[in-house]
Every structure is written in structure tokens, then in C-alpha cells.
C-alpha positions in Angstrom: 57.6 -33.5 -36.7 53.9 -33.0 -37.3 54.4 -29.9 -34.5 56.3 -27.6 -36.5 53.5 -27.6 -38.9 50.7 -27.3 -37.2 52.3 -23.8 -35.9 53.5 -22.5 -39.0 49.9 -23.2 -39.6 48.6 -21.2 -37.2 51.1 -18.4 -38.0 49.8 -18.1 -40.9 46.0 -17.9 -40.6 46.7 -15.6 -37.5 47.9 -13.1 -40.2 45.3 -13.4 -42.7 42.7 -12.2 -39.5 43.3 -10.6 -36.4 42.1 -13.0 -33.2 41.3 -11.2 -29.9 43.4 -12.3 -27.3 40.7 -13.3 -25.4 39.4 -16.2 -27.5 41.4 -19.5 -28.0 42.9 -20.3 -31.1 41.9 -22.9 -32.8 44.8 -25.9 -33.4 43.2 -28.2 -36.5 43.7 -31.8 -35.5 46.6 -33.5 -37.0 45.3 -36.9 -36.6 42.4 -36.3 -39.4 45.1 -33.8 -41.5 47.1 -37.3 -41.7 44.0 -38.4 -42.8 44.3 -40.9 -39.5 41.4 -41.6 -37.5 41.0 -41.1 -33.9 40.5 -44.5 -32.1 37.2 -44.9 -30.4 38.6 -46.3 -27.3 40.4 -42.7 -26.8 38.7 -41.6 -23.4 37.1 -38.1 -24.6 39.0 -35.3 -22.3 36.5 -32.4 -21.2 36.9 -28.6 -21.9 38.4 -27.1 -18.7 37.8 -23.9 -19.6 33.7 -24.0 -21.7 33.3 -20.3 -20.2 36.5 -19.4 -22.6 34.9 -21.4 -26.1 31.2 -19.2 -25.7 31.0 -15.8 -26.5 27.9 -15.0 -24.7 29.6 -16.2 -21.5 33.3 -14.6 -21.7 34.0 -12.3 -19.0 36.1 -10.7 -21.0 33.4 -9.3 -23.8 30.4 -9.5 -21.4 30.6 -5.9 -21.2 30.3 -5.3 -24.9 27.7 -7.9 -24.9 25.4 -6.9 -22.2 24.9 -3.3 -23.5 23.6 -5.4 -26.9 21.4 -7.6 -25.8 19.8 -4.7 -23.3 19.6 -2.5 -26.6 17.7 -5.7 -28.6 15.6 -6.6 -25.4 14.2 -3.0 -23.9 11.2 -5.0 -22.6 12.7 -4.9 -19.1 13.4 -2.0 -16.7 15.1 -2.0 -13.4 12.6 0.1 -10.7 14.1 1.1 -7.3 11.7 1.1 -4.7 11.5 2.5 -1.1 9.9 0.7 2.1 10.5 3.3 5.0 11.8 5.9 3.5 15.7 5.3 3.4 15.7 1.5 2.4 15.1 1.0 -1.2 14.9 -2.2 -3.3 15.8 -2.6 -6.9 13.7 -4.9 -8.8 13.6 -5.8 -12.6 10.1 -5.7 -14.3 8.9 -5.7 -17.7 7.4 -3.3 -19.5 3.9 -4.4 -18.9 3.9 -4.9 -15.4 1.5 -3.8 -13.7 1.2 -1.9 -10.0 -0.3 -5.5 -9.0 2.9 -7.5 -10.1 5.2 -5.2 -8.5 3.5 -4.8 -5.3 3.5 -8.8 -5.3 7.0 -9.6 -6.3 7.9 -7.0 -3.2 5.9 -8.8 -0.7 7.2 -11.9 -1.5 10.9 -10.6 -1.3 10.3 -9.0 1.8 7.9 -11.8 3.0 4.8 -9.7 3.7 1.6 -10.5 4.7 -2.3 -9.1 3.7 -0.7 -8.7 0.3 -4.0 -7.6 -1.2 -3.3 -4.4 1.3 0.0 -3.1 -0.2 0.2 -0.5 -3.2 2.6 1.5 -4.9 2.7 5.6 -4.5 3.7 8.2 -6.7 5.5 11.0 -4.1 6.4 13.8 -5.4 8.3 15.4 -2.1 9.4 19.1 -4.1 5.6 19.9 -4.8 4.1 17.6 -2.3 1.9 15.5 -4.5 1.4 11.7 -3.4 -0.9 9.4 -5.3 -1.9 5.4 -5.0 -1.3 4.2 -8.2 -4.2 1.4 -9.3 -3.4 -2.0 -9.7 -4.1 -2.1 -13.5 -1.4 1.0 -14.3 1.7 0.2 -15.9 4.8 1.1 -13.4 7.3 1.5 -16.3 5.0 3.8 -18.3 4.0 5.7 -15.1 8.1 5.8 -14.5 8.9 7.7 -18.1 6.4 10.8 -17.9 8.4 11.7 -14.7 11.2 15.1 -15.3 14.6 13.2 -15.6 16.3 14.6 -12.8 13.9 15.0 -10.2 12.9 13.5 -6.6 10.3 11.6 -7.2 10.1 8.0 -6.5 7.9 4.6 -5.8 7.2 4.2 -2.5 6.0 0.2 -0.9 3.3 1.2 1.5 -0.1 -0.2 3.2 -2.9 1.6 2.0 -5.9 -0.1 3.2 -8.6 2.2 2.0 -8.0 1.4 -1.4 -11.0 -0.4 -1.9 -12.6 0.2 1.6 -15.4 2.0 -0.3 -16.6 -0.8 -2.2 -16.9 -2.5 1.3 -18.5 0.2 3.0 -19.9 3.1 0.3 -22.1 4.8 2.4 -19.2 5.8 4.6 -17.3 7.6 1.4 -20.6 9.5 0.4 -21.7 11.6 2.9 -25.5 12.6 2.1 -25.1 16.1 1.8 -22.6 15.8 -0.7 -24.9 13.5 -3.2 -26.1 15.5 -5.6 -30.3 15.4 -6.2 -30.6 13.4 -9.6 -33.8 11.5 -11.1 -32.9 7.7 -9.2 -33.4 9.7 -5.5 -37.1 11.8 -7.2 -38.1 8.2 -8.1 -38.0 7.4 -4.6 -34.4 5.5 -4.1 -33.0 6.8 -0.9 -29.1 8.6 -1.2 -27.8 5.1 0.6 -29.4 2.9 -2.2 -28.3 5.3 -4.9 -24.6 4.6 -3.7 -24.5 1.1 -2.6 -26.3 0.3 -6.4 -24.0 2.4 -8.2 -20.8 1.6 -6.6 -21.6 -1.9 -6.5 -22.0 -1.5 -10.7 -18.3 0.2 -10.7 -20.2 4.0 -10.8 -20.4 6.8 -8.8 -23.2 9.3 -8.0 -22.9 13.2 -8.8 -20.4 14.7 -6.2 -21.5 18.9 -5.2 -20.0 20.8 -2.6 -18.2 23.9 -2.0 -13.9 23.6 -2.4 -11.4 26.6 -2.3 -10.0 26.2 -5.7 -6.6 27.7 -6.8 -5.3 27.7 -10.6 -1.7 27.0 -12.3 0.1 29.9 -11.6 -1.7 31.9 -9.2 -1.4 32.6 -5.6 -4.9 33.3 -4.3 -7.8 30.9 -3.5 -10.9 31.1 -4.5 -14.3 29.3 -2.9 -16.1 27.4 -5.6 -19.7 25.6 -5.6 -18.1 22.3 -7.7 -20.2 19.8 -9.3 -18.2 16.7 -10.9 -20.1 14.6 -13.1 -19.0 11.5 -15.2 -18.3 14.2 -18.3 -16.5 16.6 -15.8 -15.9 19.3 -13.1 -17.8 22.0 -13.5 -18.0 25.3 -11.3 -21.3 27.0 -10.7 -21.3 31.1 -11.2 -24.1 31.4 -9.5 -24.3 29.9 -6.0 -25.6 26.4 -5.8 -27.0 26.2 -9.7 -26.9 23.8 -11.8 -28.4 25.2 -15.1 -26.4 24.9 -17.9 -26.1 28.3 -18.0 -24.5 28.8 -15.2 -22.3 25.8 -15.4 -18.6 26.7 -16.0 -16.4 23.7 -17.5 -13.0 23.5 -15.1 -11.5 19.9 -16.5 -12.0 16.7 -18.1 -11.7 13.4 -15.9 -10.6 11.0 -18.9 -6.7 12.0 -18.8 -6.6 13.5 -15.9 -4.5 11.7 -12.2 -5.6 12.8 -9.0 -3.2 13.5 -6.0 -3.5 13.7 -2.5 -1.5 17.2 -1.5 0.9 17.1 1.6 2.4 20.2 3.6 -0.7 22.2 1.5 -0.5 25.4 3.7 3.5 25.8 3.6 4.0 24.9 -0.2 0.9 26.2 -1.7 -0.8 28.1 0.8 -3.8 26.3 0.9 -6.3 28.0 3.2 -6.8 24.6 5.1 -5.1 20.8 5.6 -7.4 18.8 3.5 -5.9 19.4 0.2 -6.2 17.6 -3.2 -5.1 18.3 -7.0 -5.8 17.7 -10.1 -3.3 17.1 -13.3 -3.5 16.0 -16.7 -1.0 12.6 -17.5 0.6 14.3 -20.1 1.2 17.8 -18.3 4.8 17.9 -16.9 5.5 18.5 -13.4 5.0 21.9 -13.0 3.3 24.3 -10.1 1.5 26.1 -12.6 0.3 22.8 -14.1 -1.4 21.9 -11.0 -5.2 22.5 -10.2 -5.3 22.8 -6.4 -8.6 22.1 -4.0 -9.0 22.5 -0.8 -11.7 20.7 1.2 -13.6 21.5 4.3 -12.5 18.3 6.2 -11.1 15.0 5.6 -14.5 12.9 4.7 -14.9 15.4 2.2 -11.7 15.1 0.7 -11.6 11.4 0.5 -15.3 11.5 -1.1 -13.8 13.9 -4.3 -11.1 11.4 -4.6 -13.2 8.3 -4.4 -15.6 9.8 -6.6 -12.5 11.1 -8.9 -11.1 7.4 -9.6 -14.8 5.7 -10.0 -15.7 8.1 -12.5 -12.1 7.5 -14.8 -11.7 3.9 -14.0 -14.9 3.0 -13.3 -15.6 -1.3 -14.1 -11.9 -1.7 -13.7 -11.8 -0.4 -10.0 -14.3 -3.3 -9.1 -12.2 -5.4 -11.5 -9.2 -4.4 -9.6 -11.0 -5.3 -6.3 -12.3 -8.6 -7.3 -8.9 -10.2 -8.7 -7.8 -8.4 -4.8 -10.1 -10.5 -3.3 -9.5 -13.7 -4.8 -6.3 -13.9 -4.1 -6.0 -13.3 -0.7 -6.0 -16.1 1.7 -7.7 -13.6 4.3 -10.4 -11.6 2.9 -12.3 -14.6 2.2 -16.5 -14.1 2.2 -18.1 -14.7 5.2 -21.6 -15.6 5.9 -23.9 -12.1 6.6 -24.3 -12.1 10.1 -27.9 -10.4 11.6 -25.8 -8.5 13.8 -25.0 -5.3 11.4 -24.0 -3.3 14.6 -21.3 -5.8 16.1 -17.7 -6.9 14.6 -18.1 -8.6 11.1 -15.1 -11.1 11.5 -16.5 -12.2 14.5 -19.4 -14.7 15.5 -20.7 -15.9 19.1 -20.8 -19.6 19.7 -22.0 -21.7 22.2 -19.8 -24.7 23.3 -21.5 -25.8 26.1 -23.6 -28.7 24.9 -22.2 -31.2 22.6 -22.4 -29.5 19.3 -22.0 -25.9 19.0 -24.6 -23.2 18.2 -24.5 -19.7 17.0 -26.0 -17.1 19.4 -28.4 -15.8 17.6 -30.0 -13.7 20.9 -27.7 -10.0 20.5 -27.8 -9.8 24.6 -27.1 -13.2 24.9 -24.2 -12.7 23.0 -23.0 -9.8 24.9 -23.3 -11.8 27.6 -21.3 -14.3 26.3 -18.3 -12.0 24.8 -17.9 -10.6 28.3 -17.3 -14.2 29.6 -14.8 -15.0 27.1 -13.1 -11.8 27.7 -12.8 -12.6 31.5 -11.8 -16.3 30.6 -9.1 -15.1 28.3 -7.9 -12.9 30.5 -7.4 -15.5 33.7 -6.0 -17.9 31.1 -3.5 -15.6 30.4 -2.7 -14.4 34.1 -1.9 -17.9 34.5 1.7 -17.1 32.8 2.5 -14.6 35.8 1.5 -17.3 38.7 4.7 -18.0 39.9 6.9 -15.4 41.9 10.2 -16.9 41.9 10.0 -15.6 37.6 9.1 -12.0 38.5 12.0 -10.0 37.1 12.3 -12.2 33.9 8.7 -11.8 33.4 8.6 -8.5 34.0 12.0 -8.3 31.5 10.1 -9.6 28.7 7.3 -7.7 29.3 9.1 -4.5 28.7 10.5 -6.0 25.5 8.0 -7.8 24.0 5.9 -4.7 22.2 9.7 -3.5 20.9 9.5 -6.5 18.1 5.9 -5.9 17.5 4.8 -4.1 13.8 2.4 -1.9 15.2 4.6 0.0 17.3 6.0 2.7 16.2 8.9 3.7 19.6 9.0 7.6 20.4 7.0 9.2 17.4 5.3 12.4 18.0 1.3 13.0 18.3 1.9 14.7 14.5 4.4 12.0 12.9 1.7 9.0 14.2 -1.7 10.8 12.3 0.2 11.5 9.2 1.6 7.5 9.4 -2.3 6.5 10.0 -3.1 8.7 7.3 -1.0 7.9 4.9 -2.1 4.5 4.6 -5.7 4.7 4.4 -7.0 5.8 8.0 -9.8 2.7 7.8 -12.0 1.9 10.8 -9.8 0.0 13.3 -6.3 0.9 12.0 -4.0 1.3 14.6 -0.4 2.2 16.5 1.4 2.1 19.7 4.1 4.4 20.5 5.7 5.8 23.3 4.3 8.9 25.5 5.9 11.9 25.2 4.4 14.2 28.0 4.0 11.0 30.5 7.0 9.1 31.4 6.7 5.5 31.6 2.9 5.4 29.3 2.4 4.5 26.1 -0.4 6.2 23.8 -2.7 3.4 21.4 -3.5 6.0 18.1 -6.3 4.8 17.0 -8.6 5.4 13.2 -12.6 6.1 13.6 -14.9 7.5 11.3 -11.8 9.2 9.1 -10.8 10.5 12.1 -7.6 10.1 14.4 -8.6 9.2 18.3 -5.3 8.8 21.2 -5.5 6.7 24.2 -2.9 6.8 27.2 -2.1 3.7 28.2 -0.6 3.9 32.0 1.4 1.3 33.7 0.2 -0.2 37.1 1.8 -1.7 40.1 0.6 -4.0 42.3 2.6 -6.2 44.4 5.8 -6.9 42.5 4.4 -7.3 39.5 3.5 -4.2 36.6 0.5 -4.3 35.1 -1.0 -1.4 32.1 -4.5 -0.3 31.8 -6.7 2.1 29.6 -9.4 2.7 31.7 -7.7 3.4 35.5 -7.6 -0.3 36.5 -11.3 -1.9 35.2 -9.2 -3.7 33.0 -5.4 -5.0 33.4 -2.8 -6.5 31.1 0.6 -8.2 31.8 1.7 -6.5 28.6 1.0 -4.0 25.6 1.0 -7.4 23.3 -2.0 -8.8 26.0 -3.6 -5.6 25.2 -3.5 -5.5 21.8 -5.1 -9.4 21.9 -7.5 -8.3 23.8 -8.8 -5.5 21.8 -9.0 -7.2 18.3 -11.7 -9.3 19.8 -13.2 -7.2 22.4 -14.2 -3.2 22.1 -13.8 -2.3 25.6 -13.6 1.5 26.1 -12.6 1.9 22.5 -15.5 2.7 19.7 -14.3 -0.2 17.6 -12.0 -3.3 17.7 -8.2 -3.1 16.9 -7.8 -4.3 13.2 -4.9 -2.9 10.4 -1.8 -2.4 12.2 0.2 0.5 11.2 3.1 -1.3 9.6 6.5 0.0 8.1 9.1 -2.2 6.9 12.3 -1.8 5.3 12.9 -3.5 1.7 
């Protein structure tokens, strides 16, 4: 008869306060009401249902839930980012996290390599602003000075120049474009001026002349520009310097630097090699923008260079130590004599019963020709017998499809804007299909901040297909044979086949 109780019971309390339907009522236990205890030897029955007794887990009030712990915890923010353009991945960062930590937890998830090599970009597609953001920035703060309903996104991209110029400085600062100062009277040549400062996270005084365009205007108008580490400044009068003449055009402490695509058709920009300038806390705006045009490419990429060492100055070299030690690839190498020859690569001898470095250069030219010739009969081997002709010849045509450096039917234009986009470094390189020879393929590859094309054409001899680069000196079973080839030997090209031009889809 203890039943009837026990539900008037409940019957009650349920009207003193209102229980959601949702949770369990409670039922008090009648043995310990009775004042009875419950025998220990009672097996002890488990909760079928624990998701139902926990308010943090019902899926009922989840809902209500989830929007209050995301109001008491705002230290997280979801980021969507984009690989090649249409794929995006949504990731959930903190608010500290940095450019670095992104770029990382994306390479893991889409199981990258070089991942020193990969960076996040600001693109801005209405006003055609793209920028590299530094490893040190904070995404989710970068994130909130964007409008709130615009077209700008993150884009996951290679850009191997990032740090190229601590590597190679003397490359980013052409001579003419160093301006005179009191280290080069003293007798320190413009090369030793840059590798010392650069290597002290610095930068040298930047001159040279830029078409300059204000916010709001439409004309252009050619400027002699100085930029110092308290500014750009504008001369008045032709190439002088005196204070005098000296007109202040912007501050470099709050001020992001962008790389300007489609220049002539959005901004008509007198030439290609566009740049801007705009302050962090300016909104996106045409008339907020500060637009330069270079004369060429090197010159372009030595404003920018100089524009980042100047702002972030000890952390860029920061930045590109903590790159360094933590990749697996980049490690430091011994210096090698040979400045002139390939710095991942050094000549050995194996013929005695230790080897020996060569350290004779025309001995080892000598010797990279023989191993070139050796490779390449080792490799013929493969194609020796004739009854597998058609399936070699079958996965010959297939075998460059899988490959990340090729790139399929992509115009002349499409390839130089992919190679430029992500850094256009010495070696950097894509294959893609010909489109004014039928049957060829066309290697694209980076020199010297220039863009250089090479038709490769197939070749038949026998029943077998061969492809060459330099009418038939040279032959390779396939474009993947080739591409071996060249990342250890020159051949007809001015430097060997490094940084593959990769896209991949998150």
C-alpha cells in the first residue's frame, strides 16, 4: 500500500513547482521513508538513461545551454577557411591564435607537407587587395576589423617568399634602390649594408620613383619616394632629400601593406606591379587606400620587403627562426665553397672505400654529368621489355595527372598569376598542358622574380614515347622522370626544379 503514497506524494510537490517535462521526477525511496534499510547484498541497478539525470548533457535543453556557455566562454571563434578557391574548412580557434597555429592545425588536417611554407592571406576580391598575414598576427582580431557583410575571406596558400629574403637579401634590394647613408661613405659596400642589417631584423633606406594615387582620386601621379624607418616621405624636388623638400605621406607603425591584383581594371593603375598602403583601423574603403605603382616586379617586392622589416622588424627574424626550427626540412647545412652551384646538393665520390667530397668544381661537373647519365639508364631499365609497351606507355600518360605540380589545361596567364601568388622563389615550378601544341606540355618555371615557359614535346621512337626539352639531347619515359631529373640536374634550365606549385582543397 506504500504506492498510493508515494504518488500522492509526488502530486503534491509537482504542484508546489512546475517540472519540465524533460527531466525525471524524482520518486523518494520508500524503503528509508519506512525508516528500513536497503540490504547490502541488493545488486546496485545502473541508470539506463545518465544522458536524462545531467543537465549539461540533455538533448532536450542543449540548445538553451549551448548559446550560454558560448556567451560565458567568447575565447573561441569558428574561422572558415579556403584551399583552392571553392573548398573551404571551418576550424575553431581561440582568440589568441596566431596565423602560425592556424596555418598548422590546417596542415595537419589536410596532411600537408613543408609546413613552414604555408600562410594565411587576407583577399579582398571587391577592391583587389591580397596580403600574407605574419605568423605573430592574431587571426581572430585580424577577422573583426573586416565590414560585416563583405567578401573577404582567409585563404590556405604556399607562399614561399615569405622569408626568402632573410635567405637571400641581396636579391630583394636591388643596388639602385639603396639609398646612400653614412654605413656605405664609411666604406661598407650596398651588399654588406643589407646582409648586416637584414640579418639584425632591419632594413636599409628604400628611394625610387612610384606612380602614386590618393583616396579618392582618379589620376596618378610619379613620385621620387624615400621610406625610412620613421616613414614615407615624397621629395618635391626631384631626387632631394633635404628636409625641406621632404613631404611626409604616412606613418609605417599602424599601417598593413597589400599586394594589388587586377590594378589597371579596378584602379587604373598605369602599370601591373601595383601595391597599397592602409591604416589597420581605416575601414575598407577605395578612398581609404594609398595606391603605388612600381616599375617592375623586383621593385615592388623590395617596397614590400622593406615595408614589413621596418613595422615588424626583430619579430620577422623571430618569426623565421621558430619557422626554421620546426621544420624537419630546412635543416642547416654545412657552407659549401661552391656559392655558384645548388645549395642542397653536394658531390661525393664512392669509388674508393670511404667516400669523399669533391672538392675540385670541374671535377664535380664531371661527376654530376655521370650520375645524370647513370640515373637515366637505371631508369630506362623499367621500359626493357616489349611485351609491356601499351601498359607502360598507359601509365606514362597517367602518371603526371596525380602529381601536385601539375596544374592540367591552365592558360599562359592563369599559371604566372598561380606562381606569383605564392612567392615566385628561384626554382618554383608547374606543368600544365599546351594550348597552341597538341600533344606537349609547357614546364613554367620562376627565375630571378621572373616567369620563364618551356615546351616540352613528346617523341617517338620505335613503339615506345619518349618527351624532351631540348629536341632529343635528352629523353624521358615520362613528365614524372623529368621532373626527377631536373631537381638534381640544371640541364637547359637556369636553375634546378625546387617548390612545386601546389593547390589543394581543404
Amino acid at each position: 500500500m506504500s504506492r498510493p503514497d508515494s504518488l500522492a506524494v509526488s502530486c503534491s510537490s509537482s504542484q508546489s513547482f512546475q517540472t519540465p517535462r524533460s527531466l525525471p521526477v524524482t520518486i523518494t525511496n520508500t524503503h528509508r521513508s519506512r525508516g528500513d534499510l536497503r540490504p547490502a547484498s541488493d545488486p546496485l541497478i545502473p541508470n539506463p538513461f545518465p544522458e536524462l539525470c545531467s543537465l549539461t548533457h540533455s538533448p532536450v535543453l542543449n540548445t538553451s545551454l549551448g548559446s550560454r556557455e558560448k556567451a560565458s566562454d567568447s575565447s573561441t571563434q569558428v574561422l572558415r577557411v579556403y584551399g583552392d578557391g571553392t573548398h573551404s574548412r571551418s576550424v575553431l580557434v581561440s582568440s589568441g591564435a596566431t596565423a602560425h597555429d592556424v596555418c598548422h592545425m590546417l596542415a595537419q588536417a589536410a596532411h600537408c607537407m613543408d609546413e613552414e611554407s604555408w600562410a594565411l592571406i587576407e583577399h579582398h576580391s571587391a577592391l583587389g587587395l591580397e596580403r600574407c598575414l605574419e605568423d605573430h598576427e592574431r587571426v581572430v582580431q585580424i577577422q573583426s576589423s573586416w565590414p560585416p557583410e563583405s567578401d573577404t575571406k582567409l585563404i590556405f596558400r604556399k607562399n614561399y617568399a615569405k622569408y626568402e629574403f632573410f635567405k637571400k637579401p641581396v636579391l630583394f634590394f636591388p643596388e639602385h634602390m639603396i639609398s646612400n647613408s653614412a654605413d656605405v661613405a664609411k666604406g661598407m659596400t650596398s651588399s654588406e649594408l643589407v646582409q648586416s642589417l637584414v640579418k639584425s631584423g632591419s632594413c636599409p633606406e628604400i628611394q625610387g620613383c612610384l606612380n602614386v594615387r590618393e583616396g579618392g582620386k582618379k589620376s596618378w601621379k610619379r613620385l621620387y619616394c624615400f621610406l625610412r624607418r620613421s616613414g614615407l616621405y615624397c621629395s618635391s624636388k626631384g631626387q632631394s632629400k633635404e628636409p625641406r623638400h621632404l613631404q611626409f605621406i604616412a606613418d609605417l607603425e599602424d599601417l598593413n601593406v597589400f599586394t594589388v591584383f587586377n590594378g589597371r581594371k579596378l584602379h587604373g593603375a598605369p602599370g601591373e606591379h601595383v601595391f597599397c598602403i592602409k591604416a589597420s583601423k581605416d575601414r575598407f574603403r577605395s578612398q581609404d587606400l594609398k595606391l603605388m605603382c612600381a616599375d617592375s616586379e623586383s621593385s615592388r617586392t623590395c617596397w614590400i620587403t622593406a615595408f614589413r622589416l621596418f613595422k615588424h622588424g626583430k619579430q620577422l627574424q623571430c618569426n623565421y627562426q621558430l619557422a626554421q626550427s620546426g621544420s624537419s626540412v630546412n635543416k642547416p647545412r654545412p657552407e659549401s665553397k661552391f656559392t655558384d652551384r645548388d645549395e642542397s646538393m653536394v658531390a661525393m665520390d664512392f669509388s674508393g672505400n670511404s667516400g669523399r667530397v669533391i672538392q675540385n668544381p670541374h671535377e664535380a661537373q664531371i661527376a654530376e654529368q655521370e650520375e645524370g647519365h647513370n640515373w637515366r639508364k637505371r631508369e630506362s631499365l623499367r621500359f626493357s621489355l616489349q611485351n609491356s609497351t601499351i601498359n607502360i606507355n598507359q601509365t606514362a600518360i597517367a602518371v603526371h595527372r596525380v602529381q601536385p605540380w601539375f596544374h592540367g589545361g591552365v592558360s599562359r596567364r592563369e599559371a604566372q598569376k598561380l606562381l606569383e601568388e605564392q612567392g615566385q622563389v628561384d626554382g618554383m615550378f608547374l606543368i600544365r598542358d599546351s594550348q597552341q601544341h597538341a600533344q606537349c606540355f609547357v614546364l613554367s618555371l620562376c627565375h630571378k622574380l621572373k616567369t620563364k615557359h618551356y615546351l616540352i614535346i613528346p617523341l617517338v621512337q620505335g613503339v615506345r614515347q619518349y618527351y624532351t626539352m631540348d629536341d632529343g639531347v635528352t629523353l624521358f619515359t615520362d613528365l614524372l622522370q623529368l621532373v626527377e631529373f631536373h631537381q638534381i640536374n640544371r640541364g637547359i634550365l637556369p636553375v634546378c626544379l625546387k617548390h612545386p606549385c601546389t593547390c589543394i582543397t581543404l
